[in-house]
BATILUM-237650 format. One record per residue (C-alpha): residue number from 1; residue in three letters; x, y, z. Coordinates in steps of 0.25 Angstrom, whole numbers, m for minus. Layout:
BEGIN
<NUM; "ALA"; <X; Y; Z>> ...
END
This chain:
BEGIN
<1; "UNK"; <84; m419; m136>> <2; "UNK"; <68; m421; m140>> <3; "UNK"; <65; m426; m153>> <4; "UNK"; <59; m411; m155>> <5; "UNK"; <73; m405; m154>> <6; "UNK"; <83; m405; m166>> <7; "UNK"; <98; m403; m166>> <8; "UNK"; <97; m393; m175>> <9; "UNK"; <90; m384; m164>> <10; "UNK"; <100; m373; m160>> <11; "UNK"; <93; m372; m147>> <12; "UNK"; <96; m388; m144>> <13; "UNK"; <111; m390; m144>> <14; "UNK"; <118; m402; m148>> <15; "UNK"; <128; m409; m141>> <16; "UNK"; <142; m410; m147>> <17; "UNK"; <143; m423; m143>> <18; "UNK"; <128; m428; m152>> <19; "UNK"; <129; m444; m148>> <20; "UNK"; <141; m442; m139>> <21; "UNK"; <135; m439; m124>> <22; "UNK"; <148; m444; m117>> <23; "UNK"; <155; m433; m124>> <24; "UNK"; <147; m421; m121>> <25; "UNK"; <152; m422; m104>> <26; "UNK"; <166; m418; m110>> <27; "UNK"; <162; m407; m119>> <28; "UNK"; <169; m394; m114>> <29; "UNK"; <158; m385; m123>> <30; "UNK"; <166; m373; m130>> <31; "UNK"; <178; m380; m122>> <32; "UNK"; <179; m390; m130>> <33; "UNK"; <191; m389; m144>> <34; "UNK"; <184; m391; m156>> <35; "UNK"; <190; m397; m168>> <36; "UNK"; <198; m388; m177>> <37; "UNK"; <190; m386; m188>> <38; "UNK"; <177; m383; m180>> <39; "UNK"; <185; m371; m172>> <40; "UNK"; <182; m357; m177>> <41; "UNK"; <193; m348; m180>> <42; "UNK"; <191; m338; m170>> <43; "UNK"; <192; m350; m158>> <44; "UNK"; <206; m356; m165>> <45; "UNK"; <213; m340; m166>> <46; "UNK"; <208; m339; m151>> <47; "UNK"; <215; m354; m148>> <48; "UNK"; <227; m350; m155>> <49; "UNK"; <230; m338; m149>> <50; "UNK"; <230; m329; m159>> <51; "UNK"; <219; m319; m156>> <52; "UNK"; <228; m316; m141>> <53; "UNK"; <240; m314; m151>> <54; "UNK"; <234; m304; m161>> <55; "UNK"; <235; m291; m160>> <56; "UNK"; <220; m283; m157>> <57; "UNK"; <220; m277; m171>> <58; "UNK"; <221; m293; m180>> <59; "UNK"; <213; m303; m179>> <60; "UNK"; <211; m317; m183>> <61; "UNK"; <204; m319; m196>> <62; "UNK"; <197; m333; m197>> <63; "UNK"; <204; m337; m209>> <64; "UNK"; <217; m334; m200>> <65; "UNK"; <215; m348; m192>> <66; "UNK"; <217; m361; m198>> <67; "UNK"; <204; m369; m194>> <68; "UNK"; <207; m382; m199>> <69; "UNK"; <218; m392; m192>> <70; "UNK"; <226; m394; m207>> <71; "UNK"; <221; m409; m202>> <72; "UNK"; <208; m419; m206>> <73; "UNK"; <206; m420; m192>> <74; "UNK"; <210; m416; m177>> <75; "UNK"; <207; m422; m164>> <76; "UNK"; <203; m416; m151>> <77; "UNK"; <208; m423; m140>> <78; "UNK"; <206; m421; m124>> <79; "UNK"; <220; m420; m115>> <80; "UNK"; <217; m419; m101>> <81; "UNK"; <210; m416; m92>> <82; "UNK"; <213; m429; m87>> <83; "UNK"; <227; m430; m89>> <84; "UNK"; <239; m429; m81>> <85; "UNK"; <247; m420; m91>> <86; "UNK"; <237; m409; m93>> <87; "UNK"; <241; m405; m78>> <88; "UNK"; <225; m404; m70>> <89; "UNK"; <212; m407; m79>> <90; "UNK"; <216; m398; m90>> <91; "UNK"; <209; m403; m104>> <92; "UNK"; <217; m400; m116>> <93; "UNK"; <210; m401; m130>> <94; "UNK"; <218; m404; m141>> <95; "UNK"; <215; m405; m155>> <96; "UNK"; <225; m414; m164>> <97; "UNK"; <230; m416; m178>> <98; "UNK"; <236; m430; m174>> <99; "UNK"; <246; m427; m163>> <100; "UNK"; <249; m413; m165>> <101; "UNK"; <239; m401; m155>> <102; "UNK"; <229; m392; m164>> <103; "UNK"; <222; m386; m153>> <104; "UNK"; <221; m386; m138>> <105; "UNK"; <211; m382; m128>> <106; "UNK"; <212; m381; m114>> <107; "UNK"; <198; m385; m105>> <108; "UNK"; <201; m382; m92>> <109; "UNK"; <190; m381; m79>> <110; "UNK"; <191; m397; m74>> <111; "UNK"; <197; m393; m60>> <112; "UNK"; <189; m380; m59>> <113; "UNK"; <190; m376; m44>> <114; "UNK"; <184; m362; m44>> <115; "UNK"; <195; m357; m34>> <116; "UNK"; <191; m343; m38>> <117; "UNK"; <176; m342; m34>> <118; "UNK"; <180; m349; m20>> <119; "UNK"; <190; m340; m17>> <120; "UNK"; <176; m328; m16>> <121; "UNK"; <172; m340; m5>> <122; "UNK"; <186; m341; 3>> <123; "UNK"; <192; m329; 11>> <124; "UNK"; <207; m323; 9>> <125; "UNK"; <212; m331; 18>> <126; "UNK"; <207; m344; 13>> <127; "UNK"; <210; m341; m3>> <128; "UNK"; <222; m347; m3>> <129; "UNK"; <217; m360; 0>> <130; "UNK"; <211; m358; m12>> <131; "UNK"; <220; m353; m20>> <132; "UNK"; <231; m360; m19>> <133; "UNK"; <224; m372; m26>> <134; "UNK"; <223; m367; m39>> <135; "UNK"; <238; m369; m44>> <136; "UNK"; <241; m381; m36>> <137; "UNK"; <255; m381; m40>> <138; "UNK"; <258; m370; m34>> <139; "UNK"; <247; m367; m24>> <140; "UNK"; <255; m354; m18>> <141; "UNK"; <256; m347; m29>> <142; "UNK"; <241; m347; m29>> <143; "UNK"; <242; m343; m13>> <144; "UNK"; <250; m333; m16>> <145; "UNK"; <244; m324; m27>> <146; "UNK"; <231; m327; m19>> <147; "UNK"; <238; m319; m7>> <148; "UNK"; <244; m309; m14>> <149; "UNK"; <232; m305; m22>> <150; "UNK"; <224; m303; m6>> <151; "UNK"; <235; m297; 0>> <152; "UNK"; <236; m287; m12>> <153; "UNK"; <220; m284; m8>> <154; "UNK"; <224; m282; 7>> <155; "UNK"; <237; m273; 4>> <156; "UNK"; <244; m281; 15>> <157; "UNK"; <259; m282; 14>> <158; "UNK"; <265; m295; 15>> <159; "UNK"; <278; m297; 25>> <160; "UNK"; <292; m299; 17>> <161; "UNK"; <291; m314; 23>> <162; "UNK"; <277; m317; 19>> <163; "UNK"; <282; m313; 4>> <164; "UNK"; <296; m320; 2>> <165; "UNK"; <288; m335; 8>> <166; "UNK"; <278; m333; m2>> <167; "UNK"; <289; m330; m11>> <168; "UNK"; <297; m342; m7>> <169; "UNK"; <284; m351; m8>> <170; "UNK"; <279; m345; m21>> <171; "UNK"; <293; m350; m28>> <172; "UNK"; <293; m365; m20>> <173; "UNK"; <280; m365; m27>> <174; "UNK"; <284; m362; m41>> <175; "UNK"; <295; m372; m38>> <176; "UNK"; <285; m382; m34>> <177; "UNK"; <276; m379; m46>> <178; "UNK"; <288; m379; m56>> <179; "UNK"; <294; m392; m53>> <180; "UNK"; <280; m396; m51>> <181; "UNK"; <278; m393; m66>> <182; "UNK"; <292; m400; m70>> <183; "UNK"; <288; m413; m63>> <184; "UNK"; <275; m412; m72>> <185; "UNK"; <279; m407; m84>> <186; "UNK"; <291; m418; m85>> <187; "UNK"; <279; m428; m83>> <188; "UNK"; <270; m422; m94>> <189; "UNK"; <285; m424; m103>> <190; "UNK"; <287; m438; m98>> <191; "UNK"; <298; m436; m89>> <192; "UNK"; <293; m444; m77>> <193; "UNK"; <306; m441; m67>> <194; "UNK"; <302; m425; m69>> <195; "UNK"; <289; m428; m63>> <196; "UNK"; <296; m436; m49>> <197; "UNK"; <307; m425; m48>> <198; "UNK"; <297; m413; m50>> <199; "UNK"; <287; m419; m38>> <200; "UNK"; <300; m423; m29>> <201; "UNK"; <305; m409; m30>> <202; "UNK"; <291; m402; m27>> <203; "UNK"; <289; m410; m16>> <204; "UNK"; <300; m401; m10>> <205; "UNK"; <292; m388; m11>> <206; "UNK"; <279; m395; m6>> <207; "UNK"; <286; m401; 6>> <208; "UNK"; <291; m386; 8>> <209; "UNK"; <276; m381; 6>> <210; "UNK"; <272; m390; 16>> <211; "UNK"; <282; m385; 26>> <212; "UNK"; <278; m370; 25>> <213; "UNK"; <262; m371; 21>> <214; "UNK"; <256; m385; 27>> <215; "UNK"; <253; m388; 12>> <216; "UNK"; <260; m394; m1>> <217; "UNK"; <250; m387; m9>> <218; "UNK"; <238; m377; m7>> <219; "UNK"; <245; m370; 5>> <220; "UNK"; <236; m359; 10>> <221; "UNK"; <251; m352; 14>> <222; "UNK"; <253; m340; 5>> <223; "UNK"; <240; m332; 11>> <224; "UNK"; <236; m317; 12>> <225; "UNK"; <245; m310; 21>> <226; "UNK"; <256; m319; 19>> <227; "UNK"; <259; m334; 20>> <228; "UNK"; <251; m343; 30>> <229; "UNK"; <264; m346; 39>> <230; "UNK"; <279; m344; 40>> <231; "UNK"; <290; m354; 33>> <232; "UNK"; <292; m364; 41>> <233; "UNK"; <308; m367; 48>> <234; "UNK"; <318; m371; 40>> <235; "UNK"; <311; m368; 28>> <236; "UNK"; <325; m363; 22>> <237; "UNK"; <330; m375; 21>> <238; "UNK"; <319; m382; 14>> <239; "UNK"; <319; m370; 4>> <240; "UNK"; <334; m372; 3>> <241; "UNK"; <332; m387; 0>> <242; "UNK"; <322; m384; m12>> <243; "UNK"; <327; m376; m19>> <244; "UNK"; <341; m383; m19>> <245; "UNK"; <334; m395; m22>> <246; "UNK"; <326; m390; m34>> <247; "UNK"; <337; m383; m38>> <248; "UNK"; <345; m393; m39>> <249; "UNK"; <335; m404; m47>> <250; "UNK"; <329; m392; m55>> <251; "UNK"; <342; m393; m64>> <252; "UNK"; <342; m408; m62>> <253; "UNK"; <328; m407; m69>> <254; "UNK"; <333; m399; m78>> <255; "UNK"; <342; m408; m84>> <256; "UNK"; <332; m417; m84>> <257; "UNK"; <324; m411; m91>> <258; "UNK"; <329; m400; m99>> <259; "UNK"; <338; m407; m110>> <260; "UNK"; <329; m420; m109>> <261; "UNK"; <327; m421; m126>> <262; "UNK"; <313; m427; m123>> <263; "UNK"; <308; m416; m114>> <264; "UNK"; <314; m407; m124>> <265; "UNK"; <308; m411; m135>> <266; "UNK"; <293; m413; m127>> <267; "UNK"; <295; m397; m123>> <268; "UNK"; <304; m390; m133>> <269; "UNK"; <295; m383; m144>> <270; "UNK"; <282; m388; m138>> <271; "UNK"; <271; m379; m132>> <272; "UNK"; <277; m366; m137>> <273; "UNK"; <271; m352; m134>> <274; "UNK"; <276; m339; m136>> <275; "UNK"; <277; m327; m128>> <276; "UNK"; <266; m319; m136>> <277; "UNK"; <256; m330; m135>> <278; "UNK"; <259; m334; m119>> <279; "UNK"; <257; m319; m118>> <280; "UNK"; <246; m319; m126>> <281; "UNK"; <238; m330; m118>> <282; "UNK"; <242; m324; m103>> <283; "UNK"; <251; m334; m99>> <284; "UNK"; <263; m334; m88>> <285; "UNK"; <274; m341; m80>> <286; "UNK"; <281; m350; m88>> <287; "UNK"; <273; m351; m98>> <288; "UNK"; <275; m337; m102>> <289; "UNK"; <288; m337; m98>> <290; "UNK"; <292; m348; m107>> <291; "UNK"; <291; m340; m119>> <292; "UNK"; <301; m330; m114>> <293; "UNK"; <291; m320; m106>> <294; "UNK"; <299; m316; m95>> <295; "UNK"; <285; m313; m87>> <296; "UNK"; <284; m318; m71>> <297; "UNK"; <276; m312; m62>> <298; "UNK"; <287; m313; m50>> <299; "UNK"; <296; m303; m59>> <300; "UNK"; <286; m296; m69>> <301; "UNK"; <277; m291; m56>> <302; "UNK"; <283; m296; m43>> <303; "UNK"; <277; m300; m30>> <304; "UNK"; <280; m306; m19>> <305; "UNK"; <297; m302; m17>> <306; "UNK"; <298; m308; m30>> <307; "UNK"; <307; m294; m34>> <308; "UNK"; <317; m296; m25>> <309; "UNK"; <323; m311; m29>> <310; "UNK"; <329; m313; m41>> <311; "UNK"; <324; m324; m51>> <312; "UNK"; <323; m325; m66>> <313; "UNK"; <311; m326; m74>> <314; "UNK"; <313; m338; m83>> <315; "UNK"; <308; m337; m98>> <316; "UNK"; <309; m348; m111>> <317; "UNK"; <310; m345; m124>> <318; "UNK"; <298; m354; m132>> <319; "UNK"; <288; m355; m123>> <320; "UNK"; <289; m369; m124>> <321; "UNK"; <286; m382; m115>> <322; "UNK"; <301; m383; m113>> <323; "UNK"; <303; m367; m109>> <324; "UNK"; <291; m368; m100>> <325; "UNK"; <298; m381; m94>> <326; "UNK"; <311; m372; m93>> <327; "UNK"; <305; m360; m87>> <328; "UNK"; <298; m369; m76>> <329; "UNK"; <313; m375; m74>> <330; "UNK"; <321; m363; m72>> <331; "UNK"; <309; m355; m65>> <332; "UNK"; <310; m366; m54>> <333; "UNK"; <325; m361; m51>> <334; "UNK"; <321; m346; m52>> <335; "UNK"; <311; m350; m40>> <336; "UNK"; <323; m359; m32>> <337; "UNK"; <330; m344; m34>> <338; "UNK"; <321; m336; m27>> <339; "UNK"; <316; m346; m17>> <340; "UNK"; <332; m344; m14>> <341; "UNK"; <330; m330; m12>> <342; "UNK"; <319; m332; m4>> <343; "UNK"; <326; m340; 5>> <344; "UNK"; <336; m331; 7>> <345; "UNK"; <328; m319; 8>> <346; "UNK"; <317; m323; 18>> <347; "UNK"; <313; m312; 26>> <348; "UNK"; <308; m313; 39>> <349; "UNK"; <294; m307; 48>> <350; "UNK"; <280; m310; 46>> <351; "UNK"; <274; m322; 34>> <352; "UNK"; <261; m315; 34>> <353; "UNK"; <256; m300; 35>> <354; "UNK"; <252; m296; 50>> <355; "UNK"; <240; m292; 47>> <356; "UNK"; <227; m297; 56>> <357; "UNK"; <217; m295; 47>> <358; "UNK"; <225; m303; 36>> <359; "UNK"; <233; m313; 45>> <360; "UNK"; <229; m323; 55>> <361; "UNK"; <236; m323; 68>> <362; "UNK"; <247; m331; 70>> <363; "UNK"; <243; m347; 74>> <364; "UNK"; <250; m345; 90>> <365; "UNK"; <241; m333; 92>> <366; "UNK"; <228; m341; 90>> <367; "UNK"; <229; m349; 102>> <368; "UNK"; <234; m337; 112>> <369; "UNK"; <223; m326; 107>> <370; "UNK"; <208; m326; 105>> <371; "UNK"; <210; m314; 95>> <372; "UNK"; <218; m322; 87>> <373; "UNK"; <208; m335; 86>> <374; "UNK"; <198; m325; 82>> <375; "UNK"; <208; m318; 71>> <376; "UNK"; <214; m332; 65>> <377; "UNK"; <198; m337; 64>> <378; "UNK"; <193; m324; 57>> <379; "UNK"; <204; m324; 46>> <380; "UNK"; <202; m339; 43>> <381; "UNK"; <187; m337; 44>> <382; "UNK"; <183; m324; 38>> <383; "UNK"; <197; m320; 35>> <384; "UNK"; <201; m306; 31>> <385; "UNK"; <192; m295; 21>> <386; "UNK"; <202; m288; 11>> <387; "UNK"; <199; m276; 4>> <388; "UNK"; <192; m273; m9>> <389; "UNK"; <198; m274; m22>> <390; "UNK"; <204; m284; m31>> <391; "UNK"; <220; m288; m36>> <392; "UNK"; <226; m297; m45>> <393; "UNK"; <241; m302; m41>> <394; "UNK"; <247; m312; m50>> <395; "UNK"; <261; m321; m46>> <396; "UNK"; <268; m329; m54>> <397; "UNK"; <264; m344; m52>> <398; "UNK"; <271; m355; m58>> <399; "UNK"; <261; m356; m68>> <400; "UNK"; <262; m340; m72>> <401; "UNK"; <254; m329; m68>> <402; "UNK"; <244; m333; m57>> <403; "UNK"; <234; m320; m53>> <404; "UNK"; <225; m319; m43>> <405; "UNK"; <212; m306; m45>> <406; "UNK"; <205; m306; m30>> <407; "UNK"; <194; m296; m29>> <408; "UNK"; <190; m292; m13>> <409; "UNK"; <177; m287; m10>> <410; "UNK"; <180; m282; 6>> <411; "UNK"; <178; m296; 9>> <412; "UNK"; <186; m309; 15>> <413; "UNK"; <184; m315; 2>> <414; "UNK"; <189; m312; m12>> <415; "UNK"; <177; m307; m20>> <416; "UNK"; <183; m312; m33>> <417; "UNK"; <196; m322; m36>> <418; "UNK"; <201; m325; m48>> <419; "UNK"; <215; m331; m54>> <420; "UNK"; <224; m330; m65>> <421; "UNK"; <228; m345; m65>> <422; "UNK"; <240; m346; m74>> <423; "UNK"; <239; m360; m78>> <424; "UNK"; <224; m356; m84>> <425; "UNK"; <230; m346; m93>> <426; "UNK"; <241; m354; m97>> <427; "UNK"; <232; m365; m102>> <428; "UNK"; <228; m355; m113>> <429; "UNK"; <242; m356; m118>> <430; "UNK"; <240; m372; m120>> <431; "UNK"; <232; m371; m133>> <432; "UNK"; <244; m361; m140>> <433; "UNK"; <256; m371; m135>> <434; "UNK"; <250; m384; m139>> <435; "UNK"; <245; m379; m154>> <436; "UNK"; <254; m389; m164>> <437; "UNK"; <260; m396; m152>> <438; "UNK"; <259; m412; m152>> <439; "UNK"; <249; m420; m143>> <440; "UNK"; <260; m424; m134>> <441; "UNK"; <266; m410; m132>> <442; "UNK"; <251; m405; m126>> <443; "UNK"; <257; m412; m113>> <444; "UNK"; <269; m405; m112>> <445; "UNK"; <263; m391; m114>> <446; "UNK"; <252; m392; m106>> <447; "UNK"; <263; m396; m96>> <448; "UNK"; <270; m384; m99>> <449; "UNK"; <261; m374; m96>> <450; "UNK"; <260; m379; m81>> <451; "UNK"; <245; m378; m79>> <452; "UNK"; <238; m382; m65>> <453; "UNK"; <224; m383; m67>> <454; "UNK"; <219; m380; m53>> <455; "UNK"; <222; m365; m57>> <456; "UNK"; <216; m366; m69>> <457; "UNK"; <203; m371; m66>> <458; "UNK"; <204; m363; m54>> 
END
């Protein structure tokens, strides 16, 4: 600043941090929390909610918020988005009286990725690649929606066998993800054994994944027009030894941890929401669920052969850390049910539509025909044109209602891509659940809400 320029200028801004350099590299602008007492009105009804709740006709009054803390002094601390229990770079600010949580704002976009702007780069045949890297817990649902969404732009049908695989590996993978989150969660809560028991039995879904697709993670198997290859031999028996084994240590968990007077106490009563307000912020899966919203998308609007298995929807009562605990529990048994059904019902024929402007030839042709080079090479390089238009298809992931909007334009690639992520909208519900709660319990609700950042900063 010149000697000729004031501070007092409004065209010369002043730094928040006069005398502080250091500080402004981690300002976050209008990101940042503010204290308390220097937060308007209309920002704190908007933090709480209350406008989302209200009918059209009422509406908040200044007087209506408390601005003041009730305290002579609050502190705004960081939490994350370094740390190992915010689940990914996820920054949460929190504004204290002592221990106890005043306010809480979520800062997310430390990982961002821009999946969604490469995919107007990458053809159909090549989105999954990118796709399946958003929710890295559970890469195939991402796979799956992905296909879905194309094939309902193409109008192809899929085979009966093409459907129950991607049926059968869309609910080893909410398995995976599932005791994923219980080997985490009992981390986050202090129960150190959780997090060795968790990892040991997902290592028997990955090992199976690797079996069928090449890959632990980020597959590139669920593709449009079916899956990318047919299950493996002997994969009965592998399916059969999961799902006895989970079953058999889910209830050992259980006991582990459900009656466990210090898990209780860290969970029971702590990061409560209510149906209205879960509803009112857009969230799903088991958050929703977990205060008694029976909504899940394999049920409420079924795809895949979802109708024709039979499965229970599991709901709380609280919509606290300990029913979203419990819901994750006892969905993890519901999905050992109807991978049974699976197994037993696997029908037989083709893993992927028999359509050559959509499906390569098979790997043996390649080296008998010179047409079937050229094919391969055409639909890995310039792969297939699908029609005008634009969908939404939505499936439920492990994390809730996962939504992919492609829009064509004639072409081989999608002319616009975007995703409902379900851990970015659940974040919003953070600030609601962690309202009056302790410093400690921030942990435990975060941990709750199952966030994966890679889909959130997508």
């Amino acid at each position: 600043m010149s000697d000729q320029e004031s501070p007092s200028d409004p065209a010369v801004p002043v730094p928040r941090t006069v005398g502080r350099p250091w500080l402004d590299a981690t300002s976050e602008g209008l990101q940042e929390l503010t204290p308390r007492s220097r937060t308007s009105p209309e920002e704190l009804a908007r933090e709480r909610g209350a406008v989302l709740r209200l009918p059209e006709s009422h509406s908040l009054d200044s007087p209506d918020i408390d601005v003041e803390s009730g305290e002579d002094q609050t502190t705004i601390i960081n939490m994350g988005p370094q740390h190992p229990s915010t689940h990914g770079v996820l920054r949460m600010m929190l504004e204290l009286s002592g221990e106890s949580v005043l306010r809480m704002k979520p800062v997310i976009g430390y990982l961002h990725t821009g999946m969604e702007k490469t995919a107007e780069e990458l053809t159909y045949v090549q989105g999954a690649t990118n796709v399946t890297r958003m929710d890295y817990c559970a890469p195939l649902s991402n796979e799956l929606c992905f296909a879905l969404a194309t094939e309902a732009l193409l109008g192809v049908e899929l085979p009966p066998r093409a459907t129950w695989i991607r049926m059968l590996l869309a609910e080893l993978q909410r398995i995976s993800s599932h005791v994923l989150w219980l080997a985490t969660n009992g981390m986050d809560l202090g129960s150190t054994s959780m997090m060795i028991y968790g990892f040991r039995e997902r290592e028997l879904v990955l090992a199976f994944f690797e079996k069928v697709t090449g890959l632990r993670m980020n597959h590139n198997f669920i593709r449009p027009g079916g899956v990318a290859a047919d299950l493996p031999d002997g994969w009965e028996d592998d399916v059969e030894v999961i799902c006895d084994t989970l079953a058999r240590r889910l209830d050992e968990y259980d006991e582990l941890l459900t009656g466990q007077p210090i898990f209780r106490a860290r969970t029971e009563g702590v990061g409560n929401i209510t149906a209205e307000e879960a509803l009112a912020l857009s969230a799903t899966g088991p958050l929703l669920r977990s205060t008694g919203v029976p909504w899940d998308l394999r049920r409420s609007m079924p795809y895949l052969a979802y109708d024709q298995v039979e499965f229970d929807v599991i709901v709380g009562t609280f919509g606290d850390c300990f029913d979203r605990y419990a819901v994750r529990l006892n969905e993890t048994r519901e999905s050992i049910r109807i991978v049974r059904q699976v197994l037993a019902r696997m029908p037989g024929g083709d893993y992927r539509v028999q359509d050559k402007k959509v499906t390569p030839p098979p790997r043996a042709r390649i080296d008998e025909s010179m047409e079937a080079l050229i094919h391969h090479f055409k639909i890995f390089t310039e792969g297939f044109e699908v029609p005008e238009g634009e969908v939404y298809v939505a499936i439920e992931s492990p994390r809730g209602e996962v939504g992919c909007y492609l829009v064509s334009d004639g072409s081989s690639k999608p002319y616009r891509m975007h995703w409902r992520a379900p851990s970015f909208v659940n974040l919003q519900s953070l600030p609601t659940m962690m309202r009056g709660c302790l410093l400690a319990d921030c942990v435990a609700v975060t941990s709750s809400v199952d966030p994966v950042m890679g889909e959130v900063d997508r």
